[in-house]
N, C-alpha and C positions, 0 to 999 in steps of 0.2 A: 475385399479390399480394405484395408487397415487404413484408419485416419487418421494423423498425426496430430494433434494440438498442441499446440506451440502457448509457452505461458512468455506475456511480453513482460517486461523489467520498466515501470514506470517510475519517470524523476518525479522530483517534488510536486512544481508546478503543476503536473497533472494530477498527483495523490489530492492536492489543496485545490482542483477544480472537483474532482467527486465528490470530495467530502465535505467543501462548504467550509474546511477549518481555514484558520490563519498559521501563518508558519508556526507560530511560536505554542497554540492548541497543540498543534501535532504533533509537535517534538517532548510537548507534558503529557500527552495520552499516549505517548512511546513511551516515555519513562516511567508512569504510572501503570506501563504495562497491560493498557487499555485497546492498543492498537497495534498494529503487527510492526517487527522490527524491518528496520530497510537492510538491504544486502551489502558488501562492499562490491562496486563494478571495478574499478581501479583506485589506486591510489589518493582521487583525489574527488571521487564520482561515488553516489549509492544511488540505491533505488528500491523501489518495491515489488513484489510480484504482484502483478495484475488479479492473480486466484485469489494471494492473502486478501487485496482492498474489497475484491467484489463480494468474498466470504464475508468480512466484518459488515459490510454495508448490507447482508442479505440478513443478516445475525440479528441487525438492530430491526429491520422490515418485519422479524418475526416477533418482535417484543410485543 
């Protein structure tokens, strides 16, 4: 039997509840290139994959 995992596409809000940052951290360790890019959902919407945040947050756990 094959099991599917589904990666969820999290908004901001939730990224800045994992990570403890403030919006405006997040968006300078995005550009700094520190932390994973958000995706476009539509026009007017992004998000992030749930694998990039829980990756980076496991990355730093192994420091």
């Amino acid at each position: 039997m094959d099991t599917v995992t589904t990666d969820r596409i999290l908004r901001r809000q939730a990224v800045l509840a994992l990570t403890g940052f403030s919006a405006s951290t997040l968006y300078r360790k995005i550009e700094d290139g520190t932390f994973p890019r958000q995706l476009r959902i539509s026009t007017r919407c992004s998000g992030w994959r749930e694998s990039a945040v829980k990756a980076w947050i496991d990355a730093l756990e192994d420091d």
